[in-house]
C-alpha positions as CSV (number, residue, x, y, z in Angstrom):
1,X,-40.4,43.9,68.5
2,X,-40.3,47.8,68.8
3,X,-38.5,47.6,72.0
4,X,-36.1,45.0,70.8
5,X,-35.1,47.4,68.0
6,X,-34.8,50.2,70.5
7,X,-32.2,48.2,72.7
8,X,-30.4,47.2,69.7
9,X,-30.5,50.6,68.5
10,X,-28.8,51.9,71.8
11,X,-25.7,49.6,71.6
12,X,-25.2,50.6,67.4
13,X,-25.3,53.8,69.0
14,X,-22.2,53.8,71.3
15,X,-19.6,56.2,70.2
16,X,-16.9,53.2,68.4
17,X,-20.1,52.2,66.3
18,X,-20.2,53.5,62.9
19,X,-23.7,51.2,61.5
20,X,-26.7,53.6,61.2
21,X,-29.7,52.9,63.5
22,X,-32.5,53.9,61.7
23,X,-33.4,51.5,58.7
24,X,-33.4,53.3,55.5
25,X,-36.9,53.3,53.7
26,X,-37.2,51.2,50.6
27,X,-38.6,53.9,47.7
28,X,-40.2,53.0,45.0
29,X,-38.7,53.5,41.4
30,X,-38.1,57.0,39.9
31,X,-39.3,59.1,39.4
32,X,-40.6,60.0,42.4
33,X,-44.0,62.3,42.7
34,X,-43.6,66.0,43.0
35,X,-43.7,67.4,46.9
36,X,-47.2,67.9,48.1
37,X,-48.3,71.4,48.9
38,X,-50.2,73.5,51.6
39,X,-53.8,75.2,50.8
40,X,-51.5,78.4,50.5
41,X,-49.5,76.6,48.0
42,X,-46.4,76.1,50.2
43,X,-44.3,72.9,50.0
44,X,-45.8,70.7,52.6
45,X,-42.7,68.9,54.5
46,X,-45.0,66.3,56.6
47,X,-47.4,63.7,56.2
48,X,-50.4,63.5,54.1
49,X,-53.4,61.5,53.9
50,X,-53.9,58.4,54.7
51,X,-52.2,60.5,57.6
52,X,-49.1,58.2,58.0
53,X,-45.2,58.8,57.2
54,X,-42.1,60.6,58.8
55,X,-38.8,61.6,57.7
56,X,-36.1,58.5,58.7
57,X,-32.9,60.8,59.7
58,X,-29.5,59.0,59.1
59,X,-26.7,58.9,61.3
60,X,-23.8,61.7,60.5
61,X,-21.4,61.4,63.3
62,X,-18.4,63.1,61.7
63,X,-19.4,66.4,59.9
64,X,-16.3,66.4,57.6
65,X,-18.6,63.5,55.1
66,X,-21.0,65.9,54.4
67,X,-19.4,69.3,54.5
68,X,-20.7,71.4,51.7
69,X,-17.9,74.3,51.9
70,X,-15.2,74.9,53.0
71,X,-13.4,72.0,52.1
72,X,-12.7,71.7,56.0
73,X,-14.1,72.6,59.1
74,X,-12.5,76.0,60.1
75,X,-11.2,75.7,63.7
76,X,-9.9,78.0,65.9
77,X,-6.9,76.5,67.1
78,X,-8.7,76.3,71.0
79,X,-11.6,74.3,69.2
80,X,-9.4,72.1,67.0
81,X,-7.7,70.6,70.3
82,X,-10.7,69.8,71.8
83,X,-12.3,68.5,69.1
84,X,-9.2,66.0,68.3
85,X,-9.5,65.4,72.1
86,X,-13.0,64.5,71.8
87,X,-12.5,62.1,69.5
88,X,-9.4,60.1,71.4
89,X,-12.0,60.0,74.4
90,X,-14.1,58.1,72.2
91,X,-17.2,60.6,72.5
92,X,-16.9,59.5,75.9
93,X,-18.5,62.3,77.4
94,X,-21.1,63.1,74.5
95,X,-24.1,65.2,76.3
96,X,-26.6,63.6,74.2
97,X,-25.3,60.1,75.4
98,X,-26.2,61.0,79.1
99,X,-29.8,62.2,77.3
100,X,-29.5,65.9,76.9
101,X,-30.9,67.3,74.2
102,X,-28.8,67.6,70.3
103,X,-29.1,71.2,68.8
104,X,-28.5,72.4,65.5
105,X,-28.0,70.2,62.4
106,X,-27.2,67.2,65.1
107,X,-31.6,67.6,65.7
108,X,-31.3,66.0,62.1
109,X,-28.8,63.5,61.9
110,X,-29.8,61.8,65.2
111,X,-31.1,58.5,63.4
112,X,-34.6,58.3,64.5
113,X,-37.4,59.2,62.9
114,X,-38.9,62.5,63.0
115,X,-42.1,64.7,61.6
116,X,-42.4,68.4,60.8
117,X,-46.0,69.3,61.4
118,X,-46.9,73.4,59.7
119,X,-49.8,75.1,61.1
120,X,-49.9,78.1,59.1
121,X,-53.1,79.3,60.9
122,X,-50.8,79.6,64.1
123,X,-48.1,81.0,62.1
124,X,-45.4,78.7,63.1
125,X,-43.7,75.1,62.1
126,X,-43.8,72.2,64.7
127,X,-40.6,69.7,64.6
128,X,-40.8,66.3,66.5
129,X,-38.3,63.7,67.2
130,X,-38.6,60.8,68.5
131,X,-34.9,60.0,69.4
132,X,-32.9,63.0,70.5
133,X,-34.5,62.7,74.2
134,X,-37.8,62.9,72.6
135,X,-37.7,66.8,71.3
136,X,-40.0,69.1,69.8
137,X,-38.8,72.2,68.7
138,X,-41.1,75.6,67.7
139,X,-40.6,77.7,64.4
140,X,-42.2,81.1,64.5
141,X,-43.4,82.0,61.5
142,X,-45.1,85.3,62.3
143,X,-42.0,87.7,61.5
144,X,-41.2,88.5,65.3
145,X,-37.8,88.9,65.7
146,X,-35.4,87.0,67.8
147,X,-35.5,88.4,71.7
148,X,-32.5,91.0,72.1
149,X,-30.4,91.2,74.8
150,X,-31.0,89.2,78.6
151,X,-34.6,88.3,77.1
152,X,-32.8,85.9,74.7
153,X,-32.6,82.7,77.3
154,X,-29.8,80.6,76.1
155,X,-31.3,76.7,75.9
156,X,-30.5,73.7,74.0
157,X,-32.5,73.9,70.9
158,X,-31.9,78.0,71.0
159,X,-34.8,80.5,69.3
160,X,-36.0,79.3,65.9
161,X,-37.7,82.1,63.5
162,X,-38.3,81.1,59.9
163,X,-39.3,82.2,56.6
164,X,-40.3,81.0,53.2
165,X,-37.9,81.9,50.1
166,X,-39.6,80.2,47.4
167,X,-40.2,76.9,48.1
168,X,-37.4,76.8,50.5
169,X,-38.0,77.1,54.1
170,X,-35.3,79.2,55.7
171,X,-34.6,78.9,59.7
172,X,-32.7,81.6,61.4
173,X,-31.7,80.4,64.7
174,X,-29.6,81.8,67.8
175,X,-29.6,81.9,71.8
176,X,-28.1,78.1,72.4
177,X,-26.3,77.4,75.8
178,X,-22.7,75.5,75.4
179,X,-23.8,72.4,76.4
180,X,-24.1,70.7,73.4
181,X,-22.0,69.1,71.2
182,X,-22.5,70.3,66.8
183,X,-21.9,66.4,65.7
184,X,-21.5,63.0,67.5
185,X,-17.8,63.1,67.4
186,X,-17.1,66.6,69.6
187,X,-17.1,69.7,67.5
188,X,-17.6,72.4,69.9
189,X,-19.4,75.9,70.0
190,X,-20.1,79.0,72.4
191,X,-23.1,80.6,73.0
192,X,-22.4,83.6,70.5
193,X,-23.6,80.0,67.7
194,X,-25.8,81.4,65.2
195,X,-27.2,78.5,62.7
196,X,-29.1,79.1,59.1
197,X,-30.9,76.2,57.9
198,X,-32.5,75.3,54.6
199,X,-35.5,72.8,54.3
200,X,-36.5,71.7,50.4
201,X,-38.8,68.5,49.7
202,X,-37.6,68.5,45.7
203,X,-39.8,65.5,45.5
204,X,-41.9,63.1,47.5
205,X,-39.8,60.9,49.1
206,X,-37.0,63.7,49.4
207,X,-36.1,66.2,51.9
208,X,-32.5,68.4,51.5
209,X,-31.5,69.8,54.6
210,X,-28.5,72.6,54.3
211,X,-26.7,74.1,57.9
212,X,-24.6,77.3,58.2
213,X,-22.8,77.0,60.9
214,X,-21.6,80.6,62.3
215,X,-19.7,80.9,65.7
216,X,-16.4,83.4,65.2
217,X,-15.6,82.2,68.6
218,X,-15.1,78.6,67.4
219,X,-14.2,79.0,63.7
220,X,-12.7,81.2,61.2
221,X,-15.5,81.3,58.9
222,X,-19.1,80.4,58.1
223,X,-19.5,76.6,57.2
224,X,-22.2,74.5,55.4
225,X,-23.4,70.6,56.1
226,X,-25.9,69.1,53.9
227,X,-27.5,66.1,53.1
228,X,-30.5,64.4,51.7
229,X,-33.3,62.5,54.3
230,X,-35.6,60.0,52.8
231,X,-39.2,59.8,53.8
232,X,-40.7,56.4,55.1
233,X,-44.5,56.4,54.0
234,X,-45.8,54.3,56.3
235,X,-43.8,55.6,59.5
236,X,-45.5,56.3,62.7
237,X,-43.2,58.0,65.7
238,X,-43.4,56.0,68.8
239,X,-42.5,56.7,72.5
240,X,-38.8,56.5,73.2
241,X,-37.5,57.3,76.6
242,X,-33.6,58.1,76.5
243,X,-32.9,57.2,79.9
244,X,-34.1,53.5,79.1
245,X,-31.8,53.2,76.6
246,X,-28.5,55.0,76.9
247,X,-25.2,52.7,76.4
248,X,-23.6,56.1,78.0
249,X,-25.4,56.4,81.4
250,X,-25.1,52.3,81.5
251,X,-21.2,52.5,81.5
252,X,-21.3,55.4,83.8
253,X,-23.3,53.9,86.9
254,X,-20.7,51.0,86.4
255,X,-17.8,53.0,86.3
256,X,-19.4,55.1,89.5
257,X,-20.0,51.4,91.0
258,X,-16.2,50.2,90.6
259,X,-15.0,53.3,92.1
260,X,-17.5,53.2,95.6
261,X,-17.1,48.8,95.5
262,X,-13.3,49.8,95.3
263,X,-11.3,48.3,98.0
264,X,-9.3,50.9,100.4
């Protein structure tokens, strides 16, 4: 049955579908119980006992529906063009289609389910996904700052350092390569990217998520997505292997195919 939702899932996820992959959670009535807390009395934004439960992150493919401010995304005019040619291509040539990893606020709108596991003895915030090529991603929560200069790598998921203000957990993160793409439908960025990110659990079954988005290379201005993710009590992540199920690499090998089978 899981595999059959997994195959299905991969088709709903071709770039001209719009339907969301993920089911949403059915939640009880309101109101909802307040957000569990840590020994140290911080929020706690995973499971608790009986030890089941994950967020279920909803599919977001164009950033416009849930842009917080401006009212629009603030383009250079280099990134606008690609952007708009993006989207004629159909998200044709979407990295995360061919199974490389999402970064940034697309980590949380990639609908699969995912868990946030803290480990305050460690000092630093675990984040697993089980769609998204299967990611984890680390939070350092010991105060270190990020690594200056040709010690800051550039990768996919870049170098996450976080903080609590109040009950809000605050993620400064920096140092991503340009091979990803900020939302399903092409918005670009350089490697100069620099994302702020705000986790809340207001409630139980609630998680807000807020993004800054900061790349003067790529836009005029600072801009802000945010959206709401619901949390599915009795969810349990389970294996999922990109390569297995990408609609993407499928039409690919085909298209490779038709070219070599061509006559000449």
């Amino acid at each position: 049955m899981r595999l059959a939702f997994l195959l299905l899932s991969s088709l709903l996820l071709a770039p001209i579908a719009s339907a969301q992959v993920n089911p949403v959670p059915v939640l009880p009535p309101k109101p909802y119980p307040p957000a569990p807390r840590m020994p140290d009395g911080t929020p706690n934004l995973g499971p608790t006992e009986p030890n089941k439960g994950n967020w279920s992150l909803q599919q977001h493919q164009d950033y416009v529906e849930v842009l917080l401010e401006p009212k629009e995304i603030p383009y250079q005019p280099w990134a606008k063009a690609l952007a708009m040619q993006r989207r004629k291509d159909l998200s044709k040539w979407d990295p995360q289609g061919y199974c490389m990893p999402p970064s940034g606020p697309r980590l949380m709108s990639t609908p699969f389910p995912m868990e946030i596991v803290q480990l305050p003895q460690q000092k630093r915030i675990l984040m697993i996904y089980e769609g998204g090529t299967h990611l984890f991603r680390v939070i350092y929560m010991d105060g270190r700052p990020h690594p200056k200069g040709d010690e800051l790598n550039p990768t996919w998921l870049g170098h996450s350092v976080g903080h609590w203000e109040g009950d809000t957990l605050v993620v400064d993160v920096v140092g991503f390569n340009e091979g990803s793409w900020i939302d399903m439908l092409g918005d670009p960025h350089t490697d100069s990217l620099h994302i702020i990110e705000r986790f809340s659990r207001p409630n139980l079954y609630t998680l807000h998520y807020e993004a800054t988005i900061d790349d003067p290379a790529t836009y005029t201005r600072p801009w802000t997505v945010g959206w709401d993710i619901l949390w599915d009590k009795e969810g349990e992540l389970q294996e999922y292997i990109c390569q297995e199920n990408s609609p993407w690499m499928r039409r690919l090998f085909s298209e490779i195919r038709a070219t070599v089978d061509r006559p000449r």
